[in-house]
C-alpha positions in Angstrom: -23.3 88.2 -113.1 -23.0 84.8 -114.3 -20.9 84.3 -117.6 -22.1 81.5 -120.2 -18.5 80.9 -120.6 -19.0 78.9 -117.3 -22.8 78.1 -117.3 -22.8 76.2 -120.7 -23.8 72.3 -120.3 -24.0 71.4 -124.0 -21.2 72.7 -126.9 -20.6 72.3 -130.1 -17.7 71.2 -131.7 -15.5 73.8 -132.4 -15.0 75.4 -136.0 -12.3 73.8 -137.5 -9.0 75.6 -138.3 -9.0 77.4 -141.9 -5.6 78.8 -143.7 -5.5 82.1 -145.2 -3.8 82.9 -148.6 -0.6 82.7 -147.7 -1.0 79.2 -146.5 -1.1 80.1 -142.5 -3.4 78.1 -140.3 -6.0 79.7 -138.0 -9.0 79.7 -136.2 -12.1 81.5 -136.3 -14.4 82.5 -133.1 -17.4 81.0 -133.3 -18.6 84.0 -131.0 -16.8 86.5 -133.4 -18.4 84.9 -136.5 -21.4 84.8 -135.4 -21.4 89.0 -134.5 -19.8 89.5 -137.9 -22.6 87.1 -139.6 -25.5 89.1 -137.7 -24.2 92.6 -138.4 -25.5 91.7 -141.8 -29.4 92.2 -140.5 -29.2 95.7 -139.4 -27.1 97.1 -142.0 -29.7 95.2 -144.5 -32.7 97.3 -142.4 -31.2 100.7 -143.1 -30.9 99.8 -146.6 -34.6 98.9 -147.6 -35.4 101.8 -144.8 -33.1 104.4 -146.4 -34.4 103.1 -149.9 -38.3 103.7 -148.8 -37.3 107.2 -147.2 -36.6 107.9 -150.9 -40.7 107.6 -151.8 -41.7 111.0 -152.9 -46.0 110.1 -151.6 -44.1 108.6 -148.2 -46.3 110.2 -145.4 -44.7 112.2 -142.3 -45.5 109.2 -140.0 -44.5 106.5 -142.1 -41.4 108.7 -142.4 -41.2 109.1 -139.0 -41.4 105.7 -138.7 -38.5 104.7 -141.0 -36.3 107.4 -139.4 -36.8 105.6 -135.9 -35.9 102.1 -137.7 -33.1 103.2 -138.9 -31.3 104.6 -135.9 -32.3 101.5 -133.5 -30.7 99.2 -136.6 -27.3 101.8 -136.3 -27.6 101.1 -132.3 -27.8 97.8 -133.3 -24.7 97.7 -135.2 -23.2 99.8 -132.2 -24.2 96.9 -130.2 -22.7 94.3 -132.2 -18.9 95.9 -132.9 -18.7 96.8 -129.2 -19.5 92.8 -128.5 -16.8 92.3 -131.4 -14.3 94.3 -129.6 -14.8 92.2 -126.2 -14.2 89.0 -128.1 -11.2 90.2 -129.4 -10.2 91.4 -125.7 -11.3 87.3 -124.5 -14.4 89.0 -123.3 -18.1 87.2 -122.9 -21.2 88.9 -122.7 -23.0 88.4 -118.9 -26.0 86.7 -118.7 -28.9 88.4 -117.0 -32.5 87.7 -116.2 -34.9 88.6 -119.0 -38.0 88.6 -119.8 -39.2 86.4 -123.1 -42.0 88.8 -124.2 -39.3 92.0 -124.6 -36.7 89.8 -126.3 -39.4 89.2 -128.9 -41.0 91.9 -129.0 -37.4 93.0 -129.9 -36.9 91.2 -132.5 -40.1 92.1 -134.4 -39.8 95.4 -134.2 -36.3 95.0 -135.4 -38.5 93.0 -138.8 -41.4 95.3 -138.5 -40.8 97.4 -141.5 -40.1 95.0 -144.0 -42.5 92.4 -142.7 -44.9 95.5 -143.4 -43.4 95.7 -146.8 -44.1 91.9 -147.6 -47.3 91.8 -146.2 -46.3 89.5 -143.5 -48.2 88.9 -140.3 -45.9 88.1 -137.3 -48.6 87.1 -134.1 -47.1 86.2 -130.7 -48.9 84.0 -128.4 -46.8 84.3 -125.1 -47.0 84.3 -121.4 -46.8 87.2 -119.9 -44.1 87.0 -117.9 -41.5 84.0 -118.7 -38.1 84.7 -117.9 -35.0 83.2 -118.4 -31.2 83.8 -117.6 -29.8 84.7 -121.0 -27.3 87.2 -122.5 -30.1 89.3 -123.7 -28.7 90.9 -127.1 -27.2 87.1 -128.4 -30.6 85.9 -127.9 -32.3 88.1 -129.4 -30.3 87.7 -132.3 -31.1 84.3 -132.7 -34.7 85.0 -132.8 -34.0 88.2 -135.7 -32.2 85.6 -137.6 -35.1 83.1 -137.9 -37.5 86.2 -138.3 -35.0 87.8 -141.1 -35.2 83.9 -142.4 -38.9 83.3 -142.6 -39.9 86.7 -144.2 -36.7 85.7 -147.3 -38.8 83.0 -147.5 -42.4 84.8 -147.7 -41.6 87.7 -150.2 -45.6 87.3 -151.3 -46.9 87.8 -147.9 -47.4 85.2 -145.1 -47.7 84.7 -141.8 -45.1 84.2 -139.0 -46.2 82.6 -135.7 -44.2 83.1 -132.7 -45.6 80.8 -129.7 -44.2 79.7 -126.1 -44.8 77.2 -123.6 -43.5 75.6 -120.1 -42.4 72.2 -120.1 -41.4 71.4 -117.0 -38.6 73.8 -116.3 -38.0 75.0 -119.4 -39.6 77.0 -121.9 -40.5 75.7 -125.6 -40.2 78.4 -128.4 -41.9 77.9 -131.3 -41.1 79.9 -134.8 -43.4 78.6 -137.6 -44.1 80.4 -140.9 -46.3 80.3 -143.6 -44.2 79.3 -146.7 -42.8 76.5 -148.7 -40.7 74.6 -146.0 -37.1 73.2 -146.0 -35.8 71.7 -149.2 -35.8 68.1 -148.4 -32.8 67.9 -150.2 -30.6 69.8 -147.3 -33.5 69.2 -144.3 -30.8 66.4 -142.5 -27.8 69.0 -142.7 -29.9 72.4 -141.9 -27.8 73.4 -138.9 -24.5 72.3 -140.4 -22.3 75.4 -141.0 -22.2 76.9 -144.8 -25.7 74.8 -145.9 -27.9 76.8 -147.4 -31.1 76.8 -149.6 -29.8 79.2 -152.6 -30.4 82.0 -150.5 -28.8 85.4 -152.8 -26.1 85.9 -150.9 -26.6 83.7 -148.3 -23.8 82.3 -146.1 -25.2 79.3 -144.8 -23.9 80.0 -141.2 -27.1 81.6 -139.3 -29.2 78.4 -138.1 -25.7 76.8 -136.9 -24.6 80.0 -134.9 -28.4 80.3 -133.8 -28.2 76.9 -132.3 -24.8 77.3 -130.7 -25.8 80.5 -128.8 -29.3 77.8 -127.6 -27.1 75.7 -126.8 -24.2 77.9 -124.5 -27.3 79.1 -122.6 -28.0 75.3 -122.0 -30.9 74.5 -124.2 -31.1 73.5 -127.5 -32.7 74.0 -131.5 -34.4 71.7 -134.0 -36.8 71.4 -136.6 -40.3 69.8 -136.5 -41.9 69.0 -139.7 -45.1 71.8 -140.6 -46.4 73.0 -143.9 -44.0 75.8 -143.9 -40.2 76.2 -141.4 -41.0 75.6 -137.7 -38.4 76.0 -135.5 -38.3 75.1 -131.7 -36.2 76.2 -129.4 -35.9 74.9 -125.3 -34.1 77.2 -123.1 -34.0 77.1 -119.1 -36.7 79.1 -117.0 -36.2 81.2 -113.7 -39.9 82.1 -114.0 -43.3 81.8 -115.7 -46.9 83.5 -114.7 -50.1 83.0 -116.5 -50.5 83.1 -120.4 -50.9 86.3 -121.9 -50.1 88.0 -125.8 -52.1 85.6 -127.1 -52.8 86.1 -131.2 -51.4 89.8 -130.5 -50.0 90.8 -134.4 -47.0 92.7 -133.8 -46.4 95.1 -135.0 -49.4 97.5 -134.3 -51.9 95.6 -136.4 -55.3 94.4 -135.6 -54.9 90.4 -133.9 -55.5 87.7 -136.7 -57.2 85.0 -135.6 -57.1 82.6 -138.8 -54.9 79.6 -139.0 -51.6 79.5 -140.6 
C-alpha cells in the first residue's frame, strides 16, 4: 500500500513552532491538527441530531433517520481518534484506490440532515466511475469540510453544487454554493492558517488543512471567482468511464434542474 508520506510531490511549509504557557517551544502536526480540527464536524452532527430527536411531532422514520446519523457521526469520531493515535505512534494512513462518487456520496450523507434542516440542495454531477489513489477517510474529510462550510454559509436555504471533470490525467472537483461569497476583505489570504470570516466559533484552520491533505495526495486547491464560494480541487486519476450522477440531489430528493 503506498504511503502519502512517500508519494507527496507538492508540501506545504510546515507549521511553525508555538510555546506553551510555561514558555516551552513545540511543534504541532499538521496531520494531528487537522484530525483534532475535523473531529469538530461529527460531534457538531450528533448535537443538532440529538437536539431534533427531542421533537415531540418527530415521525418514526425521520427518527429513524436521525438515530442512523448519529451513530455513523460516533463511527466517525471512532475513525478520527484511532487516526490520532497512529500519528502519535509516527503512523500515516495508506493510500488506496477509491472511487470519487462514494467519497462524495460520503460526505453528503455525512451533511444530509442539517442540509435538510436548512433547506439546502446538494446535486452531484459526476462520472460514474473516476477513481483516484487517495487515503480515503482524509479525503473525504476535506470534502465534509467545504460541505459543513457552504451550508454555515446558507442558513436560509441554498443550493450546493458538487461537479467533476477529466483534465487530462487528473480530475477537477468543483464545490460551488449558492450564497454570498468570500469577503473580499480576506479572499487573498483564504487558505492561510487561522483566517476566518467571523465564523462563531470558527478556527480559521479548515480550508488550509483541506488544501494540505490536496496537496500530500499530489494535487492541489483554489478559489475561482462565482456568485457564491466555488472551490476547485485537482487530484491525480487511475481511472475514469463515462459521465453519470448528473443533477442527482443527494440526499434522496427529486433532481433539480434550475441554475444556481
Amino acid at each position: 500500500m503506498l504511503s502519502l508520506a512517500e508519494s507527496s510531490t507538492e508540501r506545504t511549509p510546515p507549521v511553525p513552532p508555538r510555546e506553551n504557557r510555561r514558555g516551552r517551544t513545540f511543534t504541532i502536526d499538521p496531520l494531528a491538527m487537522s484530525i483534532v480540527h475535523d473531529l469538530r464536524n461529527p460531534l457538531a452532527a450528533i448535537c443538532v441530531c440529538a437536539e431534533m430527536l427531542t421533537d415531540p411531532h418527530l415521525t418514526p422514520d425521520h427518527a429513524v433517520r436521525l438515530g442512523r446519523n448519529i451513530h455513523k457521526a460516533a463511527g466517525r469520531m471512532r475513525e478520527l481518534l484511532a487516526d490520532l493515535v497512529c500519528v502519535t505512534q509516527g503512523k500515516r494512513a495508506g493510500a488506496e484506490n477509491c472511487y470519487l462518487h462514494e467519497i462524495l456520496a460520503s460526505a453528503c450523507e455525512d451533511a444530509g440532515v442539517v442540509a435538510d434542516n436548512q433547506g439546502v440542495d446538494i446535486l452531484l454531477d459526476l462520472p460514474a466511475r473516476m477513481e483516484m489513489i487517495v487515503a480515503r477517510i482524509r479525503m473525504e474529510r476535506v470534502f465534509i469540510n467545504l460541505i459543513t462550510n457552504a451550508l454555515e454559509a446558507m442558513p436560509g436555504g441554498g443550493k450546493i453544487r458538487i461537479a467533476a471533470k477529466e483534465d487530462g490525467d487528473c480530475a477537477l472537483i468543483e464545490v460551488e454554493d449558492s450564497g454570498p461569497g468570500v469577503p473580499a476583505e480576506i479572499y487573498s489570504r483564504l487558505f492561510d492558517p487561522f483566517v476566518t470570516a467571523g465564523k462563531k466559533d470558527g478556527l480559521g484552520l479548515g480550508l488550509a488543512l483541506s488544501r494540505r491533505t490536496v496537496r500530500d495526495h499530489g494535487g492541489d486547491m483554489w478559489i475561482e471567482p462565482a456568485e457564491g464560494a466555488r472551490f476547485v480541487i485537482r487530484l491525480p486519476l487511475s481511472g475514469i468511464s463515462p459521465a453519470a450522477f448528473n443533477g442527482v440531489s443527494w440526499p434522496g430528493r427529486p433532481a433539480t434542474t434550475s441554475p444556481m
